[in-house]
N, C-alpha and C positions, 0 to 999 in steps of 0.2 A: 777801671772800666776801659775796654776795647773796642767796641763795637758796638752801636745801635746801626736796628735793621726793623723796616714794617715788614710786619709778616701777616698781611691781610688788611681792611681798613683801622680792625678794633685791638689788635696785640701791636706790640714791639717788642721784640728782642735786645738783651741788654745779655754780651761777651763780655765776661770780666776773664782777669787772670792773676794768678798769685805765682812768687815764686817761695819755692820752697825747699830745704837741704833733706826733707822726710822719704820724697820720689824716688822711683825705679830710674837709672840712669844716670846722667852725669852728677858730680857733688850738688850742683844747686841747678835746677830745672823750673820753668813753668807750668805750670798746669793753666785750662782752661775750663771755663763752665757757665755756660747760660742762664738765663732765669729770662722769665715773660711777664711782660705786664701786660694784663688786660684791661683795656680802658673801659670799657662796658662794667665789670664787675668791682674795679677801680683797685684790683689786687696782684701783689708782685708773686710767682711759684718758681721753683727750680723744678722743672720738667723733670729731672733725669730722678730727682727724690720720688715721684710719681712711681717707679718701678723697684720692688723691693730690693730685687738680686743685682741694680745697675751703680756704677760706679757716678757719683757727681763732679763726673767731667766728661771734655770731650776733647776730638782730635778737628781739627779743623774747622773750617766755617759752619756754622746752621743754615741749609739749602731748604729755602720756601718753595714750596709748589702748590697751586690749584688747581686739585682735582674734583672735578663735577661741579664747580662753585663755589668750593669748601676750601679753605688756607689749611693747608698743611704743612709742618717743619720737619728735616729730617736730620737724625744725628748718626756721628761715628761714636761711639763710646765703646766702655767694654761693659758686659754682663759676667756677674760673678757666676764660677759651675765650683761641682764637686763640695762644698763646704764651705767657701770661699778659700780653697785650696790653690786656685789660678782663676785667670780669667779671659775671656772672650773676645776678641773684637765682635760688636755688632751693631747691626743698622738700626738705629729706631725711629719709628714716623708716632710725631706726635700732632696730634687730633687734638684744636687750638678751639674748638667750640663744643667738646666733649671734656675736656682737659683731663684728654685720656694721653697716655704714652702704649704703647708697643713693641715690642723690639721684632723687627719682621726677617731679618736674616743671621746666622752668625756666622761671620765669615773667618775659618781655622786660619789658625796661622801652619804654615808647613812645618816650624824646627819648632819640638820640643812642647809640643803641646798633646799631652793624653788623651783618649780617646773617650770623653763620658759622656756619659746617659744624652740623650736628646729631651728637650722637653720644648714646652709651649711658653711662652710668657703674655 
């Protein structure tokens, strides 16, 4: 475990990180990846498992924000394209009272990334 973070009165955010010789990158790298507990429902989810095509990690902190009243969490991860042939950098805001996930942008990488299909998640 990394990091507890409230993310509104009723979740926390719980950053764990593993290292592992399996990853993209140097021989032995960490990886990161959230999970939320919700106190009200009194149950722990990995957000990113929430989206079928997304990877369960992420790149940097989990950033809370309240919009309209409502806690919301936003992540960097990647979303799988093509087949899970490559994959994406993208944003996703996950909706902590819906315990919905969405990936709202995906931002290309400039080198060496193909050009497929666009869709919606």
């Amino acid at each position: 475990m990394r990091e507890l973070q409230w993310a509104g009165p009723d979740h926390v955010l719980i950053t764990i990180s593993q290292t592992s010789e399996y990853l993209f990158g140097p021989p032995s790298s960490e990886s990161f990846a959230v999970q939320v507990y919700d106190l009200k429902r009194r149950e722990t989810y990995a957000p990113m498992m929430l989206v079928e095509d997304a990877w369960n990690l992420i790149f940097g902190d989990p950033e809370v924000r309240t919009i309209d009243g409502k806690p919301y969490v936003f992540l960097e991860s990647v979303a799988k394209e093509a087949g899970d042939y490559y994959s994406v950098p993208t944003l996703f805001r996950l909706d902590l009272q819906k315990k919905a996930l969405l990936g709202l942008e995906t931002i290309k990488r400039k080198q060496n990334v193909s050009q497929g299909p666009q869709r919606e998640m």
